[in-house]
C-alpha distance (Angstrom), angle and dihedral (degrees) to the residues before:
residue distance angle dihedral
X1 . . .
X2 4.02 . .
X3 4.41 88.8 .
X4 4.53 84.9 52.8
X5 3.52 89.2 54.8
X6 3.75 94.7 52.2
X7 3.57 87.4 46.9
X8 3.86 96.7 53.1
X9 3.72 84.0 48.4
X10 4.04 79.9 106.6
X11 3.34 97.8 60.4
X12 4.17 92.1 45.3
X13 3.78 81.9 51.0
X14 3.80 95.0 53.9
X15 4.10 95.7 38.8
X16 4.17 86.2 57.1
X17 4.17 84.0 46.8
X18 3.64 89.5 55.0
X19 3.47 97.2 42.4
X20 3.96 91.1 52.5
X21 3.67 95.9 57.5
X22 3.80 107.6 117.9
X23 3.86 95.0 -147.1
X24 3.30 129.5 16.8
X25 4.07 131.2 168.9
X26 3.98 122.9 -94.8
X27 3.75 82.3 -102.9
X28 3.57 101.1 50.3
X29 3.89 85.4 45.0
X30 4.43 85.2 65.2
X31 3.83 89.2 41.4
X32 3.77 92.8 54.7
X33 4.09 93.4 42.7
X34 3.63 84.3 49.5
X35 3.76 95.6 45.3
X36 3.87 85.7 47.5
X37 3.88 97.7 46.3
X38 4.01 90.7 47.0
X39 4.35 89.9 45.2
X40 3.77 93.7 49.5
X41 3.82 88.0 49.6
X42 3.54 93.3 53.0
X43 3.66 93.6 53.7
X44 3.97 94.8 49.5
X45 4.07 84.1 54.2
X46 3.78 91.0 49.4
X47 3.81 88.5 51.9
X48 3.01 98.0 32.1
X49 4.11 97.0 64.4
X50 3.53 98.6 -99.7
X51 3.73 105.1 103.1
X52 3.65 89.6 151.5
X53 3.58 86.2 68.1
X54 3.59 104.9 41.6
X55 3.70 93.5 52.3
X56 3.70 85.1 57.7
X57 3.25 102.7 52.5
X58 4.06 89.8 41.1
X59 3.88 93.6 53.4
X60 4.28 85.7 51.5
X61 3.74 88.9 54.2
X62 4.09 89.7 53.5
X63 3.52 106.8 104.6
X64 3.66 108.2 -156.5
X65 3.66 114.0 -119.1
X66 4.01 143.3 117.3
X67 3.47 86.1 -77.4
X68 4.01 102.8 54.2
X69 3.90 98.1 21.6
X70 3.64 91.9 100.2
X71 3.95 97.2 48.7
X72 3.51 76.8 57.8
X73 3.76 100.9 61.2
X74 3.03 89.8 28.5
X75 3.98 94.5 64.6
X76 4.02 88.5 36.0
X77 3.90 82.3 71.6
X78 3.73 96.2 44.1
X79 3.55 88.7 54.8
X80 3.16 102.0 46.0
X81 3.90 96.2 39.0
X82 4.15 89.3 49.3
X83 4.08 86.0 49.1
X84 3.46 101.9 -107.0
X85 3.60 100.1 132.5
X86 4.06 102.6 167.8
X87 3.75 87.1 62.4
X88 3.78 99.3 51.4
X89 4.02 86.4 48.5
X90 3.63 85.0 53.1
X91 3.65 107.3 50.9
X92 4.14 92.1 45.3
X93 3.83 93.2 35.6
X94 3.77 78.1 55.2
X95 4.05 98.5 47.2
X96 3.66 92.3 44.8
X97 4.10 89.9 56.4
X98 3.67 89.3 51.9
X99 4.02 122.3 102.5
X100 3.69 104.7 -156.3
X101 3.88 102.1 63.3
X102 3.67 129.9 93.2
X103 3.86 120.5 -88.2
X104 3.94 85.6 -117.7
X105 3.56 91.7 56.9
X106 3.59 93.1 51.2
X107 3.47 87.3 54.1
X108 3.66 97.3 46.3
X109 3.91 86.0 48.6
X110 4.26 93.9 54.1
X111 4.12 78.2 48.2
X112 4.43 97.0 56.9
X113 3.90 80.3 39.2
X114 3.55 93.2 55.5
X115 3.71 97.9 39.0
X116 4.16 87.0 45.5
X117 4.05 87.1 52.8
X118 3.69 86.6 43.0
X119 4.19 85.2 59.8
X120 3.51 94.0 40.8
X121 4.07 89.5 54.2
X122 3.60 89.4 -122.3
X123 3.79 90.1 141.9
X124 3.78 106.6 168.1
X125 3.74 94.9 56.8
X126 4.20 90.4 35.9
X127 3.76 83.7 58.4
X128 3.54 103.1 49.0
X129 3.61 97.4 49.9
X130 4.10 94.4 49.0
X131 4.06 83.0 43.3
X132 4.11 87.7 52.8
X133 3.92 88.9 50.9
X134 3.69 95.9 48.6
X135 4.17 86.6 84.1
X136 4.00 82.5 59.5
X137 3.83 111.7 88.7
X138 3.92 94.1 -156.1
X139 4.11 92.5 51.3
X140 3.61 97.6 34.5
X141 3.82 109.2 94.7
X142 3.55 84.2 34.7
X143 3.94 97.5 53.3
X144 4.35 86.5 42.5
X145 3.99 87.4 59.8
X146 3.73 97.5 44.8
X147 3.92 84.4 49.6
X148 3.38 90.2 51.2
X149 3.79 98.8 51.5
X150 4.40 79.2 42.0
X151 4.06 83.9 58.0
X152 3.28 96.0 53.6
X153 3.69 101.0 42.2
X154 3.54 89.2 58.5
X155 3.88 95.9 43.5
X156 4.06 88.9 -124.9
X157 3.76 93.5 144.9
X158 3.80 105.4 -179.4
X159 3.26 90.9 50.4
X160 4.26 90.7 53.2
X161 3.53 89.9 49.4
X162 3.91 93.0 51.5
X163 3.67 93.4 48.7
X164 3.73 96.0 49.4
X165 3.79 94.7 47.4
X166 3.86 84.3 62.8
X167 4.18 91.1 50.7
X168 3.98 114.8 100.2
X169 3.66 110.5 -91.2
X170 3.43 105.0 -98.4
X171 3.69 133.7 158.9
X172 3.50 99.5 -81.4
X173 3.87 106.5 29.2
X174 3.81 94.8 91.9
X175 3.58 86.8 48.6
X176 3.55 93.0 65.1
X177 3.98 98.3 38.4
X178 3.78 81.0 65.7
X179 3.50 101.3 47.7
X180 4.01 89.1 50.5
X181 3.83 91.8 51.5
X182 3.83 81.3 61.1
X183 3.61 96.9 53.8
X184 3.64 87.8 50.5
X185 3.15 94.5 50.0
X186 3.71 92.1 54.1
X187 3.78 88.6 53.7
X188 3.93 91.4 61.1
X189 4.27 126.0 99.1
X190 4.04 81.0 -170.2
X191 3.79 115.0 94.2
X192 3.76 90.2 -162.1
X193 3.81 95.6 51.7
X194 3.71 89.8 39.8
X195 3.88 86.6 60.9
X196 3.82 99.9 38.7
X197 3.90 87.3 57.6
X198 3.57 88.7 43.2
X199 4.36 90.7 60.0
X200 3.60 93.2 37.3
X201 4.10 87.2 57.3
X202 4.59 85.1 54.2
X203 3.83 80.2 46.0
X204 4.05 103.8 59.1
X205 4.23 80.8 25.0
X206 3.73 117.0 21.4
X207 3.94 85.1 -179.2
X208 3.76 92.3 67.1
X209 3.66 106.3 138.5
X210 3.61 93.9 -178.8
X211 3.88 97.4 49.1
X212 3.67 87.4 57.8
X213 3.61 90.2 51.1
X214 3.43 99.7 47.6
X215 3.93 86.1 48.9
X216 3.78 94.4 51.0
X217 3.68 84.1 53.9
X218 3.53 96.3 56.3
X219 3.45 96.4 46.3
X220 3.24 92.5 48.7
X221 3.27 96.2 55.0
X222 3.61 98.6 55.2
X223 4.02 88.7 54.1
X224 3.80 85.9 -105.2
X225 3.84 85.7 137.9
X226 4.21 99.1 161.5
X227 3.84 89.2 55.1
X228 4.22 93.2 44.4
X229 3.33 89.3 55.6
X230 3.39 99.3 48.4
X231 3.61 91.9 52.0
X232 3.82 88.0 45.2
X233 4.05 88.2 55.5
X234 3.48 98.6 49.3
X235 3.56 85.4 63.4
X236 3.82 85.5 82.7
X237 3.96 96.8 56.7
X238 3.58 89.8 49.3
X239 3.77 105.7 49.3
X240 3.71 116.6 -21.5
X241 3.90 99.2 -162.8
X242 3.64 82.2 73.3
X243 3.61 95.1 58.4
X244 4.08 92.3 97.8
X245 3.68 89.3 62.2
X246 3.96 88.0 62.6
X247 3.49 106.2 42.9
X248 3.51 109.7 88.3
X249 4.10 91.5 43.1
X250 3.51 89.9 48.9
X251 4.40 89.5 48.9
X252 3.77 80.6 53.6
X253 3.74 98.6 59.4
X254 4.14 92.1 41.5
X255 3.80 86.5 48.8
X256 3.31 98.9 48.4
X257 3.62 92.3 51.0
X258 3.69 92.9 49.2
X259 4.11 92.3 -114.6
X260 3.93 110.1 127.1
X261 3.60 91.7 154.3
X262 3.83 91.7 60.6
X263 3.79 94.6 62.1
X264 3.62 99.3 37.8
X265 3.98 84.8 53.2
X266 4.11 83.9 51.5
X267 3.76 89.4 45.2
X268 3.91 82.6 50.5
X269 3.50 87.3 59.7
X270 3.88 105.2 39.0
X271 4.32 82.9 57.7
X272 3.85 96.1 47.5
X273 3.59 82.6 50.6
X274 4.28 101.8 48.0
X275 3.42 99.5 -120.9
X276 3.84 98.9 149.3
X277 3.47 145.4 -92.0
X278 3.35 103.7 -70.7
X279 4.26 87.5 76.8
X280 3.93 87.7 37.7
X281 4.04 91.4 60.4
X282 4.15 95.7 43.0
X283 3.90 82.9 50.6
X284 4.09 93.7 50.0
X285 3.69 88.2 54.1
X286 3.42 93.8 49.0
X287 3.68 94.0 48.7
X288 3.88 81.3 46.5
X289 3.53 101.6 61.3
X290 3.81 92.6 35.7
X291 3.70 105.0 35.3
X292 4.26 102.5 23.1
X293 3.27 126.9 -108.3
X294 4.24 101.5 -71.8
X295 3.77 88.0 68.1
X296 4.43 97.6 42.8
X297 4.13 78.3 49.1
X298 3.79 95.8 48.8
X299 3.55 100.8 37.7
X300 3.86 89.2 48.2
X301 3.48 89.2 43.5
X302 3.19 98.3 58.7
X303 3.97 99.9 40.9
X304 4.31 76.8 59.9
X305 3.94 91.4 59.9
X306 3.82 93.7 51.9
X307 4.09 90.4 38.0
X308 3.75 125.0 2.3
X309 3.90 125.8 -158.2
X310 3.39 135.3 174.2
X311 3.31 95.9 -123.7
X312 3.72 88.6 42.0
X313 3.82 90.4 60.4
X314 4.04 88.8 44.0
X315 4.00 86.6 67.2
X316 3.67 91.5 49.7
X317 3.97 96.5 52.6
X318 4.04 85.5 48.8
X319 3.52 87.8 59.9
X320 3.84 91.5 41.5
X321 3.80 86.5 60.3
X322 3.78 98.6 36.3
X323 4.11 83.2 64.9
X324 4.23 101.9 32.0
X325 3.95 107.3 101.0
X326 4.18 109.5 -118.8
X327 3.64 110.1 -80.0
X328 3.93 136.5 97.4
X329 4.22 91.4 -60.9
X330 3.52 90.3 60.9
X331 4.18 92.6 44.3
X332 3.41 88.2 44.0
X333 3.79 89.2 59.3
X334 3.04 89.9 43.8
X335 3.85 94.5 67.1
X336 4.07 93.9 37.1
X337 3.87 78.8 59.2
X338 3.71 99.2 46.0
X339 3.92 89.8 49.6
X340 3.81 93.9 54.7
X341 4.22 89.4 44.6
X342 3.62 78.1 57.1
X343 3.62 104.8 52.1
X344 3.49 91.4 36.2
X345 4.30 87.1 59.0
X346 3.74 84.9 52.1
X347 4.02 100.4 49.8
X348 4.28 110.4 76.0
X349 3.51 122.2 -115.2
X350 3.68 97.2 -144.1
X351 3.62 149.1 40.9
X352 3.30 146.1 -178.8
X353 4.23 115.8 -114.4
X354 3.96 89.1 -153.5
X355 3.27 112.2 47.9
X356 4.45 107.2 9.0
X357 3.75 94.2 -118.9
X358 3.99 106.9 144.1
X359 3.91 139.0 175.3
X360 3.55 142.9 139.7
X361 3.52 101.4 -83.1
X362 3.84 124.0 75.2
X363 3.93 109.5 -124.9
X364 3.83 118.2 -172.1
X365 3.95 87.5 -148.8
X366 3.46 112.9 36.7
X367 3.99 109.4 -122.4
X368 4.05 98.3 -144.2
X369 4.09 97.2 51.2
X370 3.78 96.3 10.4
X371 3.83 97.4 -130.5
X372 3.51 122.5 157.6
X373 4.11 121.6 -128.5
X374 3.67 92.0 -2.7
X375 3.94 96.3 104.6
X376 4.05 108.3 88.2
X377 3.63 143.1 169.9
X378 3.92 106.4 -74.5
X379 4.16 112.4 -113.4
X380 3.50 126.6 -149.3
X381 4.37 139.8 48.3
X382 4.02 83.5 -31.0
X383 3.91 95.5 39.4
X384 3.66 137.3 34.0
């Protein structure tokens, strides 16, 4: 409670003001025993353990003015920061009801209302107060953002996407357009719709990793094998850390339609270009059960020199103990290898670039900061 007593220092300042006048009308003279009565209470009920109370009772004795509007934002914040969401409704319900502030303060009072209703997940009445401030130039973009992240909460996509077209075009707006015509495509049962939202996400972001995805999926699904896989390739011209997460889809199609050579020339491709380890190793075994194992061991070998992984060395101890004779060499490798596996199953596979959050699992908005497209593939001895 020590940062609401600095904050009600105001109020301490103003009681020892209005005890220092030298005359004051018979009126005044009940205010002040009044004022002193209700100030005297509040500090037993701070001392006494009931802060809950006191802050109350201090927050009715505010008077709003110049003077004491800022101790009133001010403790808004504090409330709402610290949880206590009734309280921050309170004190700006309570400024916007008043009739001698500014018309900017009202406004700037409906705003803390709406962004305390907003962390109280009262959604309705958070979005009709940023909605009402969307006519003020000053709150606007401010208001759109909050509606946004209101949106998105409530998994109302077409509404997110609506909103964010009217945001400023930043660096990171078109980003997020795309990554909301993926959750609505998600939300579909129509294959056609499910597509059309998919292109319109490459339109506003052509570097939409997970629209290609989600395509490739789709077409895959439907047998349409040519046009998965050139979704699933694309994937490399857009962001090629993210070509691991397309491989083994992408194998699938060329399997099934009996062409090997066009994903080895792909994983050709994804290695002349450094896109990690992940297309390295499916190339070594390839090479291995075309070429033997002396060429899978060089040609991994040498991909290590220029960039060396963990995982990357993993692959070359397998074929190590693929080609040791039985004995305690080959168990010993054995071990070496199971001890990397394990560290590599420890180490995450993705992070986010925004905020550092990191995990196995690959989360188009990252759950700590609640970016979207930020989280990639980790690079590196523990990455690709």
């Amino acid at each position: 409670m020590l940062e609401l007593l600095f904050l009600l220092l105001p109020v301490a300042a103003a009681y020892g003001w209005f005890m220092g006048r030298n005359s004051v009308r018979s009126e005044e003279r009940k205010e002040q025993q009044q004022f002193s009565k209700k100030y005297a209470t509040g500090l037993n009920l701070l001392l006494s353990d009931e802060p809950d109370k006191a802050v109350d009772l201090f927050v009715e004795l505010l008077d709003v003015d110049s003077d004491t509007l800022e101790t009133h934002w001010t403790l808004g914040t504090l409330f709402r920061r610290r949880g206590e969401v009734e309280r921050a409704i309170k004190i700006h319900q309570n400024l916007i009801n008043r009739s001698n502030i500014t018309e900017y303060d009202r406004l700037n009072a409906m705003f803390e209302l709406g962004k305390d209703y907003l962390s109280a997940g009262i959604y309705d009445r958070a979005e009709q107060m940023f909605a009402r401030l969307q006519d003020h130039k000053l709150f606007r973009s401010a208001s759109r953002h909050y509606l946004l992240e209101l949106f998105q909460a409530t998994h109302d996509w077409d509404k997110a996407i609506k909103v964010a077209l009217r945001l400023n075009r930043d660096d990171h707006i078109e980003t997020v357009v795309g990554q909301l015509y993926c959750e609505l495509s998600l939300t579909e049962q129509s294959v056609v719709k499910q597509i059309k939202y998919c292109k319109k996400a490459l339109k506003y972001d052509k570097r939409c990793v997970r629209a290609s995805i989600l395509l490739g999926q789709i077409y895959a699904a439907r047998d349409q094998l040519r046009d998965a896989i050139h979704c699933y390739e694309f994937v490399l011209e857009q962001d090629k850390q993210f070509t691991r997460d397309v491989l083994q889809p992408l194998k699938a199609c060329y399997m099934s339609l009996n062409d090997e050579a066009g994903y080895v020339e792909f994983l050709n491709r994804c290695v002349a270009a450094n896109a990690g380890t992940s297309a390295v190793i499916e190339l070594s075994e390839y090479l291995f059960e075309n070429q033997g194992g002396d060429a899978a061991e060089r040609f991994i070998r040498s991909a290590m020199e220029q960039h060396a992984t963990m995982r990357g060395f993993h692959q070359l101890m397998d074929f190590h103990i693929r080609a040791a004779d039985v004995g305690n060499a080959r168990e010993s490798l054995r071990i070496l290898q199971k001890m990397v596996a394990e560290h590599i199953k420890q180490r995450p596979s993705y992070a986010c670039r925004q905020c550092g959050f990191s995990g196995q699992t690959l989360y188009w908005q990252c759950p700590s900061c609640k970016t979207w497209g930020s989280t990639k593939p980790i690079k590196g001895l523990d990455g690709e």
